[in-house]
C-alpha beads as a LAMMPS data file, in Angstrom:
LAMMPS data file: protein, C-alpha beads

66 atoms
65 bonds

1 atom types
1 bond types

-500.0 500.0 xlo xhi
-500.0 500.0 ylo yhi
-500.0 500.0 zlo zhi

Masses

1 110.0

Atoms # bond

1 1 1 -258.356 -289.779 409.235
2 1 1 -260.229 -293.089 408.839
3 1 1 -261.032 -292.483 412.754
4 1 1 -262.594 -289.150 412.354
5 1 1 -264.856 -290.383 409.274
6 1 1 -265.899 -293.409 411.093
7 1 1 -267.059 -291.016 413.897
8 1 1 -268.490 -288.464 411.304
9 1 1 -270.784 -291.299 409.511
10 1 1 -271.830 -292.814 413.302
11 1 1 -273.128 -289.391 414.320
12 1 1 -274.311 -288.053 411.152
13 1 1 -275.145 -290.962 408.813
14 1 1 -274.589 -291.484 405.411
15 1 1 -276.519 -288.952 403.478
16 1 1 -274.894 -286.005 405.858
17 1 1 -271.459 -287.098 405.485
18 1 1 -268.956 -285.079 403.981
19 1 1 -265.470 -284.464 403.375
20 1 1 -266.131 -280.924 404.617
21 1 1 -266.762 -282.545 407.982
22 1 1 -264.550 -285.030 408.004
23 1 1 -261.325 -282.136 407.132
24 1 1 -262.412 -279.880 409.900
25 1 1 -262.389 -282.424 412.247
26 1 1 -258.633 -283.717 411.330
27 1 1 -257.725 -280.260 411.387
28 1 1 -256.882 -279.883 407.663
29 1 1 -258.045 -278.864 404.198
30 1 1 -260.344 -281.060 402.446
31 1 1 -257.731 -281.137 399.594
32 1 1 -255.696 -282.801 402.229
33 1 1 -258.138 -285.683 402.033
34 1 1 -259.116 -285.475 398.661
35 1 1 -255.203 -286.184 398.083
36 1 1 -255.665 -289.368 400.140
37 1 1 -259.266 -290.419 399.212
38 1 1 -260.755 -289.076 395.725
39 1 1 -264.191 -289.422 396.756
40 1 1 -266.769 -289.452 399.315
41 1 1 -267.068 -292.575 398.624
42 1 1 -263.960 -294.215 398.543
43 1 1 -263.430 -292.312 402.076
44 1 1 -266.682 -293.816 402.893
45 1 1 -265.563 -297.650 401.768
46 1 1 -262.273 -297.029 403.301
47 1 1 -263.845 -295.753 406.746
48 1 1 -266.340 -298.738 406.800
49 1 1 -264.084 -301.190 405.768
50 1 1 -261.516 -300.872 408.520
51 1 1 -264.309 -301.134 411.734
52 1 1 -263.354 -303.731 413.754
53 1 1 -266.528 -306.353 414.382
54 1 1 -265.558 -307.738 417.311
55 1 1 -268.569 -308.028 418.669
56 1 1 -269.752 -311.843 419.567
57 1 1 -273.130 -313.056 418.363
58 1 1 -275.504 -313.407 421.048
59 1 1 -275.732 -316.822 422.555
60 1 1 -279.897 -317.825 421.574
61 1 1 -279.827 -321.163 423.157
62 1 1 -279.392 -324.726 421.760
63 1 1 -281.859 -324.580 418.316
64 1 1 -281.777 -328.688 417.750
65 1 1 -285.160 -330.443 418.386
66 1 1 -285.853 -333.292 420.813

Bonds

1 1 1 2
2 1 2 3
3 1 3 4
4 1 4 5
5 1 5 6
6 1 6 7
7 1 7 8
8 1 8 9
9 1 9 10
10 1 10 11
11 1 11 12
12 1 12 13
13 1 13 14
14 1 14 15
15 1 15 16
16 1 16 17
17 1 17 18
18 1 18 19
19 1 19 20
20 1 20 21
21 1 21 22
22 1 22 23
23 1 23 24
24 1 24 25
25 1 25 26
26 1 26 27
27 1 27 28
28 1 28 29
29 1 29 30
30 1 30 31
31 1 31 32
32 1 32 33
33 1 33 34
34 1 34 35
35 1 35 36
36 1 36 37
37 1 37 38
38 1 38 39
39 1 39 40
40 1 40 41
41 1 41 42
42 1 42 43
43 1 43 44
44 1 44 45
45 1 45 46
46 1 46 47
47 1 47 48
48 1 48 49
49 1 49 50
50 1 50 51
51 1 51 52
52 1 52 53
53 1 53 54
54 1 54 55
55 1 55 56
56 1 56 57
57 1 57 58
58 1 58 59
59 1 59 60
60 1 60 61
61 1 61 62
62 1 62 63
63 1 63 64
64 1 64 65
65 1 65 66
């Protein structure tokens, strides 16, 4: 479930995300989430909170002076 409303918020953003959505594409009622999650936004905290950021910073060069 997380999965589908991570990919539900990346393609639609915040302010079109629903639990609507995010049912239909797990295949199941929206009371099915709403038993898990009960509300948008504590789907939307749990969905955010579970990314993984593995992404390295970029390397910008040595920043001491000489």
């Amino acid at each position: 479930m997380l999965t589908c409303a991570q990919q539900v918020l990346a393609e639609q953003g915040f302010a079109q995300f629903t639990m609507d959505e995010v049912a239909a594409r797990i295949g199941a009622s929206k009371a099915t989430v709403y038993r898990r999650w009960s509300s948008r936004t504590e789907l939307l905290a749990a969905a955010i909170s579970s990314l993984e950021w593995n992404t390295a910073a970029p390397d910008t060069g040595c920043c001491a002076r000489t």
